[in-house]
PATOR-855631 format. One record per residue: residue number from 0; x, y, z of N, C-alpha, C in turn; residue in one letter. Coordinates in steps of 0.1 Angstrom, whole numbers, plus 5000, padded with zeros to 4 digits. Example, Ala and Ser with C-alpha at 12.3 -4.5 7.8 and 13.67 -1.06 7.14 Angstrom:
% residues 2
> 0,5132,4943,5078,5123,4955,5078,5132,4967,5078,A
> 1,5128,4978,5071,5137,4989,5071,5129,5000,5079,S
***
This chain:
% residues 332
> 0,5723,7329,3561,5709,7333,3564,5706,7330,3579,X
> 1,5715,7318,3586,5707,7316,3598,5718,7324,3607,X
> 2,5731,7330,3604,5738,7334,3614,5741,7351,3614,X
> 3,5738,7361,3616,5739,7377,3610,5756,7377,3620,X
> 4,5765,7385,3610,5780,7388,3616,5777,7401,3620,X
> 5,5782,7401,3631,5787,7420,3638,5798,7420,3641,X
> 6,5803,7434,3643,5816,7433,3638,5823,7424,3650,X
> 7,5820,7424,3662,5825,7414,3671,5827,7400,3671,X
> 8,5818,7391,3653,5816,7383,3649,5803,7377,3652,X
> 9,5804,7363,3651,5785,7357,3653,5780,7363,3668,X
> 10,5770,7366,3667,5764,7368,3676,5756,7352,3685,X
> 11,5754,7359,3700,5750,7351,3707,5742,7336,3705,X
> 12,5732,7340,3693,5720,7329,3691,5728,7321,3680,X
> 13,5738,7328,3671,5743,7317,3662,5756,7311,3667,X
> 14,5757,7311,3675,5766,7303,3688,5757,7291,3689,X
> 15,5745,7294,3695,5735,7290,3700,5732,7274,3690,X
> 16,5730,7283,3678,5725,7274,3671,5738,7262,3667,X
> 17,5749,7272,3660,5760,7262,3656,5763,7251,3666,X
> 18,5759,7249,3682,5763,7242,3691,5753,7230,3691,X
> 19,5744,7236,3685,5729,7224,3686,5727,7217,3674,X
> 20,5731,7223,3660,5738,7216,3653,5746,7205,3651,X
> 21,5762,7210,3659,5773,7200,3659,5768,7193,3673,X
> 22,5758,7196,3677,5758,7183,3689,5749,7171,3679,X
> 23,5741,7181,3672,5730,7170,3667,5734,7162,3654,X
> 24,5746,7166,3647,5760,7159,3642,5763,7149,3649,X
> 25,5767,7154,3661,5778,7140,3669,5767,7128,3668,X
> 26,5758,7133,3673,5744,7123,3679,5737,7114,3669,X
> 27,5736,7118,3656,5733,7113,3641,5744,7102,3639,X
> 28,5757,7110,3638,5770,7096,3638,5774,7090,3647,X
> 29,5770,7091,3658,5773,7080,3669,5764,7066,3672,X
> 30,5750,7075,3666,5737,7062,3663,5741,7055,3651,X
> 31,5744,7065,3637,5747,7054,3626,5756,7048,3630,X
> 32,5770,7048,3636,5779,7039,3643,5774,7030,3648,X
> 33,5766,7028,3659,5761,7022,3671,5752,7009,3660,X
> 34,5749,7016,3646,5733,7004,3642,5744,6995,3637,X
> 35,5757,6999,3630,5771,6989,3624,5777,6979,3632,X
> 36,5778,6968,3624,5783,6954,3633,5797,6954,3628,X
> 37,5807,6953,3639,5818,6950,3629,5818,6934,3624,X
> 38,5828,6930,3617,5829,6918,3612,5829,6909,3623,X
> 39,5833,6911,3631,5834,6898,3641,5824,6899,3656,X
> 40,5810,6909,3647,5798,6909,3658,5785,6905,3651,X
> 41,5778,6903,3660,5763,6901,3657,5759,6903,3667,X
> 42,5742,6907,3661,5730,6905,3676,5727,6894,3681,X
> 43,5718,6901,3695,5709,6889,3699,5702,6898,3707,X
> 44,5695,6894,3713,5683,6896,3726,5688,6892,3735,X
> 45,5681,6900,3745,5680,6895,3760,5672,6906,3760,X
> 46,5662,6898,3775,5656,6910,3783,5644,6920,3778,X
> 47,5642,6918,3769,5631,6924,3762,5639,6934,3746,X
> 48,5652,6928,3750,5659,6943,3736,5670,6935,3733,X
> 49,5677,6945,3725,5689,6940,3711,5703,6942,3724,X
> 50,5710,6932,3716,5721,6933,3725,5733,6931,3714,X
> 51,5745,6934,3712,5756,6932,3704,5765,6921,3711,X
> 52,5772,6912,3704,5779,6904,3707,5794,6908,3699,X
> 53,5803,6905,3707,5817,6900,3702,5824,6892,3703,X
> 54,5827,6883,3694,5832,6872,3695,5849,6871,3689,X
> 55,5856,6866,3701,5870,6871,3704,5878,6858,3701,X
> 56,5869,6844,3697,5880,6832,3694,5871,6827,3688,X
> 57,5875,6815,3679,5864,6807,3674,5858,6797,3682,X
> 58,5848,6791,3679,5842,6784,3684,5849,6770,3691,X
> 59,5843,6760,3698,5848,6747,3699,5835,6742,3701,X
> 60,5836,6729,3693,5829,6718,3697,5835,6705,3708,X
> 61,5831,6706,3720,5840,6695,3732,5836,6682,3729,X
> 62,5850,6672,3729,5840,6659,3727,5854,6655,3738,X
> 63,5847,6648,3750,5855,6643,3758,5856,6621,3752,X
> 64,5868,6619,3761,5878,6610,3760,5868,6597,3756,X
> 65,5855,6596,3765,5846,6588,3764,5835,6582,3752,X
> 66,5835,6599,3747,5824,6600,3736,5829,6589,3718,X
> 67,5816,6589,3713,5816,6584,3698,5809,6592,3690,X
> 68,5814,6600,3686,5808,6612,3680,5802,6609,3666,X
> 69,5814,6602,3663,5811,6598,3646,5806,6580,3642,X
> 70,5804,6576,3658,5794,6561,3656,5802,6551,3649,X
> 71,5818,6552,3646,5822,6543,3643,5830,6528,3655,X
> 72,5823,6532,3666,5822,6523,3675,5833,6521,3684,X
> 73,5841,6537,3680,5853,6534,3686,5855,6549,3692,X
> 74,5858,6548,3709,5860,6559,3718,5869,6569,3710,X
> 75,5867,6583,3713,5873,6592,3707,5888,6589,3714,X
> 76,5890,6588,3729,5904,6584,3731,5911,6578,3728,X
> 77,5908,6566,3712,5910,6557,3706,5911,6560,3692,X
> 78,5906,6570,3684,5906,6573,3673,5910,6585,3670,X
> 79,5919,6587,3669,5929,6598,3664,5918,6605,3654,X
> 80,5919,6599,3645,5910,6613,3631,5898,6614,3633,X
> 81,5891,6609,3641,5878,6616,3650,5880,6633,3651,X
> 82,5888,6629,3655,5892,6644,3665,5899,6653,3653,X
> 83,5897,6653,3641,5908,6665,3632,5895,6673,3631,X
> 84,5883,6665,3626,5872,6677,3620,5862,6676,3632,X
> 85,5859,6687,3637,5851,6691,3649,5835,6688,3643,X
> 86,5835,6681,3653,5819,6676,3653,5804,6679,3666,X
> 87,5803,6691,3655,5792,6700,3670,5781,6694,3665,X
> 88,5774,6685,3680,5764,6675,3677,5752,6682,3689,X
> 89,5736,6686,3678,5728,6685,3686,5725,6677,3698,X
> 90,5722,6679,3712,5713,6668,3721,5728,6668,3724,X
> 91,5736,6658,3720,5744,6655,3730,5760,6667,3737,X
> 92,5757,6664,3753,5764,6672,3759,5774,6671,3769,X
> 93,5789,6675,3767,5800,6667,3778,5792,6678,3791,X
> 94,5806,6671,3800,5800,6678,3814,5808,6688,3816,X
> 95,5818,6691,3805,5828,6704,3810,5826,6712,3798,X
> 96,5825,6725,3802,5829,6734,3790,5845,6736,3786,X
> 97,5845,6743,3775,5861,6743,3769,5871,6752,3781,X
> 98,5867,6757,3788,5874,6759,3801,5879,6748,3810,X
> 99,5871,6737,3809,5867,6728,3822,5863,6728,3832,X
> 100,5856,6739,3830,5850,6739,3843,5836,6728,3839,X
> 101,5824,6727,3850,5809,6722,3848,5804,6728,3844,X
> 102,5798,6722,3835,5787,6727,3822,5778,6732,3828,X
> 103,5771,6730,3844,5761,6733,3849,5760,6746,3848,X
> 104,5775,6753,3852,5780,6767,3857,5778,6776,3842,X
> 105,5781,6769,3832,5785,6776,3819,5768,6785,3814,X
> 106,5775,6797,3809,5763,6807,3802,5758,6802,3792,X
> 107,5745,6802,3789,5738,6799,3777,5733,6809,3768,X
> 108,5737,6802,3757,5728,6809,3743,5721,6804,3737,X
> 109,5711,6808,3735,5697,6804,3729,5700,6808,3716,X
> 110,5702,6798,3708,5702,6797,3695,5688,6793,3689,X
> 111,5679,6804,3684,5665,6801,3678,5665,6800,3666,X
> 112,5659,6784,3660,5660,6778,3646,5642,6780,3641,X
> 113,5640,6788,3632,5629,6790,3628,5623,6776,3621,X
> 114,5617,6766,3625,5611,6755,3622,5600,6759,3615,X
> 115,5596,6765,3610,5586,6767,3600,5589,6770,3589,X
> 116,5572,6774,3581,5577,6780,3567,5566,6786,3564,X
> 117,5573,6803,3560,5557,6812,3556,5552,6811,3549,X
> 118,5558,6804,3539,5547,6801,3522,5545,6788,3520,X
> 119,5553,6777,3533,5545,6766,3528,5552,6758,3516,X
> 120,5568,6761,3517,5579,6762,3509,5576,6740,3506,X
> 121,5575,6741,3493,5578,6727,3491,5590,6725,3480,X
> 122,5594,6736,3471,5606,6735,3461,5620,6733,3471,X
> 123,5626,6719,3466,5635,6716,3473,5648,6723,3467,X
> 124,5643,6732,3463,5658,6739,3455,5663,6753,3463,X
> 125,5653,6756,3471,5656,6767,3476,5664,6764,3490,X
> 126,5667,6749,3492,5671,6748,3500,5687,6754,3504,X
> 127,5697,6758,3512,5706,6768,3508,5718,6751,3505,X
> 128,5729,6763,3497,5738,6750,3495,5750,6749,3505,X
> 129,5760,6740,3502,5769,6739,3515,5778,6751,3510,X
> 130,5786,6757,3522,5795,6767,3522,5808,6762,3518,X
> 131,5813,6768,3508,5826,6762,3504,5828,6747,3501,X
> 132,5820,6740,3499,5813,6729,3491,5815,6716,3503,X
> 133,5813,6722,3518,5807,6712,3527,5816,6702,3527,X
> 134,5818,6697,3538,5822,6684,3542,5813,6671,3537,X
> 135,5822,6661,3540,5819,6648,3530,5805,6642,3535,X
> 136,5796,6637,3525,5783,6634,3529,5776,6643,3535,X
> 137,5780,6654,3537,5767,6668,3538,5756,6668,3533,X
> 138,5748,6671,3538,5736,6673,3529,5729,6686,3524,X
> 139,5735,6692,3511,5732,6708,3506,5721,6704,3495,X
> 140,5720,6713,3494,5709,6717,3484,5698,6714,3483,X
> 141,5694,6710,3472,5682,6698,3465,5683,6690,3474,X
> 142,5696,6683,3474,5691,6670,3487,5687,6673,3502,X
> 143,5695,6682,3508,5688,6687,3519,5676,6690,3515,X
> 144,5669,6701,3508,5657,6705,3505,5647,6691,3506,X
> 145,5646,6682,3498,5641,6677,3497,5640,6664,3508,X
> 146,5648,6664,3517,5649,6654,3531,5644,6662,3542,X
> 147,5643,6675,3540,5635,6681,3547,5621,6682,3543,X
> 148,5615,6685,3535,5600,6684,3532,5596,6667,3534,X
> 149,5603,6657,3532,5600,6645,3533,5599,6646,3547,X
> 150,5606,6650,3555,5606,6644,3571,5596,6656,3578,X
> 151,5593,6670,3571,5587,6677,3577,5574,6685,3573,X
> 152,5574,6679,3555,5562,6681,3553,5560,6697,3544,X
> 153,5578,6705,3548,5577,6719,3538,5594,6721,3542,X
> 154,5600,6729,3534,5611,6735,3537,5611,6746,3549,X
> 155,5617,6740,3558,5619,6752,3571,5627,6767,3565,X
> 156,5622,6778,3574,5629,6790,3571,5647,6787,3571,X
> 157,5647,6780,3585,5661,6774,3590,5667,6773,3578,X
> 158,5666,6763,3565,5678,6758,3556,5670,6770,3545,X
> 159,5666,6778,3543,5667,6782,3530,5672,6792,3528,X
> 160,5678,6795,3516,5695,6805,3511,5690,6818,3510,X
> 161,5672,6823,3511,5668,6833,3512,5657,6831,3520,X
> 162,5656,6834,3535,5647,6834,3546,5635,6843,3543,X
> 163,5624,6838,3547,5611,6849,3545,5614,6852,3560,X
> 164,5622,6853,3570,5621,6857,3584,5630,6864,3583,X
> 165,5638,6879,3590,5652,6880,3592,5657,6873,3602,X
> 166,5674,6871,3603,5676,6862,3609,5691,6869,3616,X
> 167,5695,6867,3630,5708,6873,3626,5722,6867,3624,X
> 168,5724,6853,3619,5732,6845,3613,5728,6839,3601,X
> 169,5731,6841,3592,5745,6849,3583,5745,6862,3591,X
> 170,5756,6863,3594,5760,6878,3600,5761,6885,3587,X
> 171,5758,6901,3586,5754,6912,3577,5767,6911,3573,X
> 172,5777,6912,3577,5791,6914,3572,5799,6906,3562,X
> 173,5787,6888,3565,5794,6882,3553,5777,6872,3551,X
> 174,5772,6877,3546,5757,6869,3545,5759,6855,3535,X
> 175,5770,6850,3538,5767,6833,3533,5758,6825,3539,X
> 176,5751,6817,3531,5740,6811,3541,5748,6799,3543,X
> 177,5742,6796,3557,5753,6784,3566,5765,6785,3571,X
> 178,5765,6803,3572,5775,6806,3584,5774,6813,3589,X
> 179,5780,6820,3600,5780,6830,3610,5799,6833,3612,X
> 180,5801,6843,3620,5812,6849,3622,5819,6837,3636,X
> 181,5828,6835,3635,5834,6826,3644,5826,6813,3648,X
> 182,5816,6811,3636,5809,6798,3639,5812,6783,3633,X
> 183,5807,6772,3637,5811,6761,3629,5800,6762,3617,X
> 184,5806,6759,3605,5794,6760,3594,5786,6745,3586,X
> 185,5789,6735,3597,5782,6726,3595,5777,6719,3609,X
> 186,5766,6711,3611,5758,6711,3620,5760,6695,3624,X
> 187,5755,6686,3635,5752,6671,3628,5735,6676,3636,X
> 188,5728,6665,3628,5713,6665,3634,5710,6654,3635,X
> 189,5722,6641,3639,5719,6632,3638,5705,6623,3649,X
> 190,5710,6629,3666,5702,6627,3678,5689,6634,3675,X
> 191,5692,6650,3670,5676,6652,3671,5668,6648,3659,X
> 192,5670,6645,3649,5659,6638,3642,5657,6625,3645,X
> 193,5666,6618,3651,5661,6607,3657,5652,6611,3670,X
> 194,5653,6619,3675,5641,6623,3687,5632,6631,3683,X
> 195,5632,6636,3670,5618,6636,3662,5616,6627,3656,X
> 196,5615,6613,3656,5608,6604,3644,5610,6604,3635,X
> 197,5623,6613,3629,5625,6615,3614,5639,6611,3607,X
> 198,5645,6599,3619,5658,6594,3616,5660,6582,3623,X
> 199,5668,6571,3621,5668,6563,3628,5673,6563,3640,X
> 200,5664,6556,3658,5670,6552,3668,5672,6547,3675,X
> 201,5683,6546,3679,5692,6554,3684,5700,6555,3662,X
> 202,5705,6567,3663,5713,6572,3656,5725,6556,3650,X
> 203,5723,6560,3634,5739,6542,3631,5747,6556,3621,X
> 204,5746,6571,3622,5755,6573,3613,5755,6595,3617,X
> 205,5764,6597,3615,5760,6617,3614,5750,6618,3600,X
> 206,5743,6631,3606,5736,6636,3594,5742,6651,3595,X
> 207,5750,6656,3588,5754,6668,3588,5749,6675,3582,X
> 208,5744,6690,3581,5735,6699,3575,5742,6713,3575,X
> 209,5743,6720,3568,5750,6735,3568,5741,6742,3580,X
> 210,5749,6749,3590,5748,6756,3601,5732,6764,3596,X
> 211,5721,6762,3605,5707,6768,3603,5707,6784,3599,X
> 212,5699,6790,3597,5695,6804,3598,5693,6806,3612,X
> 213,5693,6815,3620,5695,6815,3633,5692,6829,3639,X
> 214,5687,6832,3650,5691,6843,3660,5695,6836,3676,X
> 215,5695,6848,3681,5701,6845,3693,5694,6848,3706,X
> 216,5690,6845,3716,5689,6852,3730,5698,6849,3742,X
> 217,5697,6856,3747,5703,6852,3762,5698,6856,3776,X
> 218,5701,6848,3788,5695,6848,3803,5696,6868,3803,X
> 219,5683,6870,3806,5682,6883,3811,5694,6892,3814,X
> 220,5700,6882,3831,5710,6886,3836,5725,6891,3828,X
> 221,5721,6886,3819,5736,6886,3811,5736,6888,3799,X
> 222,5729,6900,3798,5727,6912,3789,5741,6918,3784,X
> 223,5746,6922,3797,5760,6929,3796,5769,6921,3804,X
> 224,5777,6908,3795,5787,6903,3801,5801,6906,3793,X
> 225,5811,6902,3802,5822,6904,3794,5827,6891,3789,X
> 226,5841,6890,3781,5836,6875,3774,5840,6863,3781,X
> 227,5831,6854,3776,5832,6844,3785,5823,6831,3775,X
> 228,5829,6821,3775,5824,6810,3769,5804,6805,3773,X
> 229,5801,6805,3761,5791,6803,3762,5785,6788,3757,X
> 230,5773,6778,3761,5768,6766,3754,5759,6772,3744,X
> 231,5757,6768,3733,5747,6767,3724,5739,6761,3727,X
> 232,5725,6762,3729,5711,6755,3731,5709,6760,3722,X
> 233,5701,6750,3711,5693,6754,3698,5678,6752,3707,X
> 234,5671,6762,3700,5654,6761,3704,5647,6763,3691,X
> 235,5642,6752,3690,5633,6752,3677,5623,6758,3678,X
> 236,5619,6768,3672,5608,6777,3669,5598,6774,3661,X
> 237,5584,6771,3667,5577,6765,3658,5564,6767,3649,X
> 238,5564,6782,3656,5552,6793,3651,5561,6805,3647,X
> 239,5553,6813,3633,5560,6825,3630,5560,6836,3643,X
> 240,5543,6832,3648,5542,6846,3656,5552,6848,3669,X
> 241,5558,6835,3673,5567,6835,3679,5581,6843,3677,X
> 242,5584,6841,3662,5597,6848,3659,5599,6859,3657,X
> 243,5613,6864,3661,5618,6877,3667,5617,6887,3654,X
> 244,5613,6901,3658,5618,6909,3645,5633,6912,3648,X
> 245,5634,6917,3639,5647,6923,3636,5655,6933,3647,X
> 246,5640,6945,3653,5644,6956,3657,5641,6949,3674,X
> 247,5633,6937,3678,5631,6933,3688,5616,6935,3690,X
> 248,5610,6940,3682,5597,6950,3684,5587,6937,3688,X
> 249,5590,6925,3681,5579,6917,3685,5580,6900,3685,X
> 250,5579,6889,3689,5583,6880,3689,5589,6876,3706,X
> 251,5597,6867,3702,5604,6863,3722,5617,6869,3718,X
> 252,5622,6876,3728,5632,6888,3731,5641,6883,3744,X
> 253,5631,6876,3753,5636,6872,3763,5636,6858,3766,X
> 254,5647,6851,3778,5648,6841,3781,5634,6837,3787,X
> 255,5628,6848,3798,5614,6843,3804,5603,6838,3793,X
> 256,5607,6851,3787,5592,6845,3774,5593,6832,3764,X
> 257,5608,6829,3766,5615,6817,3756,5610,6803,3763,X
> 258,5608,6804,3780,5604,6795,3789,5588,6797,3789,X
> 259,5582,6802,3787,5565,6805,3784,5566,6794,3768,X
> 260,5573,6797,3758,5567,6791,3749,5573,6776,3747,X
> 261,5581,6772,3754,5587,6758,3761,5575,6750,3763,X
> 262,5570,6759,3775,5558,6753,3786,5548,6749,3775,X
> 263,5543,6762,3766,5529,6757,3760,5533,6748,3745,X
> 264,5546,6740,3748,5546,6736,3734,5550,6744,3721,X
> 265,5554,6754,3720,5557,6764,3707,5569,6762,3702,X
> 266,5579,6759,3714,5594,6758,3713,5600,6742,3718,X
> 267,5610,6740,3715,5616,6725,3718,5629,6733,3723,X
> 268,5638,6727,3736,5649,6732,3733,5656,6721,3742,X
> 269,5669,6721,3737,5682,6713,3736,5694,6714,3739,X
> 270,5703,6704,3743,5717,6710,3744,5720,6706,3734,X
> 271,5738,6709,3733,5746,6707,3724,5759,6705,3731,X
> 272,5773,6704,3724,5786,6706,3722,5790,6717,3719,X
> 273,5785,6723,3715,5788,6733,3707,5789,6747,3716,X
> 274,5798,6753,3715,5805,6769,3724,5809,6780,3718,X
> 275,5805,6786,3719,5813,6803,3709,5815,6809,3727,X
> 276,5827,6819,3721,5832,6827,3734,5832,6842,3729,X
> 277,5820,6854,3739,5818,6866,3734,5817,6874,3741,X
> 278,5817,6888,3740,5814,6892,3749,5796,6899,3747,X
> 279,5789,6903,3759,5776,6907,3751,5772,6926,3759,X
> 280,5766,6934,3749,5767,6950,3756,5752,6949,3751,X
> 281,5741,6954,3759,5727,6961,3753,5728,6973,3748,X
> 282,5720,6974,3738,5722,6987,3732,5710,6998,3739,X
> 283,5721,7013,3743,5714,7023,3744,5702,7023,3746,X
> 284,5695,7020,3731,5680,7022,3729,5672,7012,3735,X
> 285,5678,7003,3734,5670,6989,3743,5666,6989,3760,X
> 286,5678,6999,3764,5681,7000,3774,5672,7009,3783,X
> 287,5666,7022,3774,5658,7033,3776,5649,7028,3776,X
> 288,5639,7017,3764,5630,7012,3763,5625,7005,3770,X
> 289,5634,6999,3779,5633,6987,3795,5632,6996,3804,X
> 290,5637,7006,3804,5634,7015,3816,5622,7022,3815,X
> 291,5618,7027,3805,5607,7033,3807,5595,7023,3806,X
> 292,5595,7009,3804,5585,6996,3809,5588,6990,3819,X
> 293,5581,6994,3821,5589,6987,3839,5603,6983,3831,X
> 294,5709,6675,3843,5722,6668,3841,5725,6670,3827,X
> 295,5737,6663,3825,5741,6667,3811,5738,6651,3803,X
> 296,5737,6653,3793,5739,6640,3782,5743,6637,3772,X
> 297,5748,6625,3772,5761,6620,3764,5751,6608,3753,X
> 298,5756,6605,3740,5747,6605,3733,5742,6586,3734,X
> 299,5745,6580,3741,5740,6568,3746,5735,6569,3750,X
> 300,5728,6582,3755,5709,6585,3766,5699,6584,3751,X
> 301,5687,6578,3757,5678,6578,3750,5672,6591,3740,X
> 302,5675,6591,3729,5673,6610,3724,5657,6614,3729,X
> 303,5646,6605,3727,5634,6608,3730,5634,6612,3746,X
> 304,5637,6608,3755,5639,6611,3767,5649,6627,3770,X
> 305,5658,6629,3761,5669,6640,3763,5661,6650,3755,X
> 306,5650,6649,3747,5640,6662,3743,5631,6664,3751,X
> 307,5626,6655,3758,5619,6655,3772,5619,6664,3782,X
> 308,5634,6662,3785,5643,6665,3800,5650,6673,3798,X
> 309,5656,6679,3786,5668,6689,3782,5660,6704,3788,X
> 310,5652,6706,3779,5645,6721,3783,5638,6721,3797,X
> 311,5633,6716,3807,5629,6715,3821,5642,6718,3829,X
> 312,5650,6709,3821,5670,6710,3833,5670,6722,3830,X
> 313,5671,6729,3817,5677,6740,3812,5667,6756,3822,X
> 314,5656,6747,3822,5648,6759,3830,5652,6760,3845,X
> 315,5655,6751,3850,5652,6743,3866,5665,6755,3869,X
> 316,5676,6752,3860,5690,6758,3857,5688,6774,3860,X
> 317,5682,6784,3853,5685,6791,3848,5683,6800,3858,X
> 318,5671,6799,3868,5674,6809,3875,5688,6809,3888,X
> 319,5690,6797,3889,5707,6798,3894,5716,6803,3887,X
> 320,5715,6803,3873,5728,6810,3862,5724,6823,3870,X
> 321,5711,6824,3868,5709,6842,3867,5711,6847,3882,X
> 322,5710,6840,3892,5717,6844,3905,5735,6849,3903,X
> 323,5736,6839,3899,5750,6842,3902,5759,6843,3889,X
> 324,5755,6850,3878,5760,6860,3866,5769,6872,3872,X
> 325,5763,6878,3880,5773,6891,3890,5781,6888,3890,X
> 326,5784,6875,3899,5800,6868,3902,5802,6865,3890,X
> 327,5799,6858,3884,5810,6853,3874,5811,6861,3864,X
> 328,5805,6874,3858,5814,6884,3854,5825,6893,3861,X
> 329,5821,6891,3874,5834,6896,3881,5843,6895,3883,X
> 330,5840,6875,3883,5856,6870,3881,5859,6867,3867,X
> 331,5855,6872,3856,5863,6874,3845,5864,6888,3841,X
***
């Protein structure tokens, strides 16, 4: 009905049409492609929009020769089984990344931990449980649940096994709560609850927790890098209106707006040990949408002092990263 045959075959307009058709085919399956993560990607922000990550190796947690990661009072260059199970510790941070180069140089990921709770969660059961039944002395479940309402007064979005926030770790492709795709799936929180009040300090032991609910942002500049080792900074997020949608539409999107809610108190943010290596692409639509709108520390530093100082360095920092991002995707 939409094409009449002559005997020369379709005519002119049903040319016409069949072409606008199979373009608007291609166009339909290249977006539903485009919305699919494969297994070894996730989102994040930058910049005001969604960006895709790939992650090409697994993670490392660095603990150099000097450190005591696990507080049994003996240098890691001294304790052999220190070193079997990787210990990615909030707050404290070596000076080299897993390259060796200076940490100063190294790209950051804003790992955002939703520190609230929309309903005011006090059932310590909803807390999520350990992945593949956690390393020794973890704290899953009920008992997590319930060490968190004690120290915070409700169950955070962060630990529960069904988030009232979306989040984009659990990655869609394997949604276990307290993991992500090439990530470590247990945490220690030993320094920062002692630099909240809510552990003893200085720290006498790890508190290990199944890897948070999580999203991601990154420095403006490095929207589209290719891969290259990145630090984890967790940023505690501490109002909903703060937190990101899904599609980017509302919440902090960007590193600048992540430093606005720093400044007024909204967010806390931190180093770590902790490194994933990815590469990151903006998406298309993100991309249209922009256009048409316009020291390091080692864990013998005082923790209350390194919550202080961590996010001011990390700012003081960033617009140097973002100078010189050009170059260092160049030279990788």
């Amino acid at each position: 009905m939409f094409c009449s045959k002559t005997p020369q075959g379709p005519g002119p307009a049903c040319h016409l049409w069949l072409a606008i058709a199979f373009g608007a085919g291609l166009s339909l399956a290249a977006s539903s492609a485009s919305a699919q993560l494969a297994p070894n990607q996730t989102h994040g922000f930058g910049n005001g929009g969604l960006v895709t990550f790939t992650y090409l190796q697994n993670f490392d947690c660095v603990e150099q020769p000097a450190m005591d990661l696990d507080f049994n009072s003996v240098k890691a260059q001294s304790d052999p089984s220190e070193l079997q199970t990787p210990i990615c510790q909030v707050v404290t941070e070596p000076t080299e990344d897993p390259t060796g180069g200076d940490i100063k140089h190294t790209a950051h990921l804003y790992v955002f931990v939703p520190m609230f709770s929309v309903d005011n969660d006090q059932n310590p059961a909803d807390a999520m449980p350990c992945p593949n039944g956690g390393r020794p002395g973890e704290l899953c479940g009920t008992a997590l649940g319930t060490a968190l309402i004690n120290a915070f007064g409700f169950l955070p979005e962060a630990w529960k096994t069904h988030p009232l926030v979306s989040t984009q770790c659990p990655d869609p492709n394997n949604p276990v709560p307290g993991t992500c795709t090439m990530h470590a799936s247990s945490v220690d929180l030993s320094f920062t609850l002692a630099a909240l009040g809510k552990a003893p300090n200085p720290p006498t032991g790890n508190i290990f927790v199944p890897t948070p609910n999580h999203s991601h942002v990154i420095d403006n500049s490095r929207v589209n890098a290719l891969p290259i080792w990145w630090e984890v900074r967790p940023v505690l997020i501490l109002h909903q209106s703060d937190w990101p949608a899904a599609d980017g539409s509302s919440g902090i999107t960007s590193s600048h707006a992540m430093d606005d809610a720093e400044a007024a108190g909204r967010a806390i943010e931190v180093g770590s040990n902790f490194f994933l290596f990815f590469s990151s692409v903006m998406s298309s639509s993100a991309t249209a949408s922009h256009d048409m709108h316009a020291m390091p520390s080692f864990h013998n530093t005082s923790s209350s002092s390194v919550l202080a100082t961590s996010a001011a360095s990390s700012a003081s920092h960033r617009s140097a990263q973002e100078a010189g991002s050009t170059a260092v995707r160049m030279q990788h």
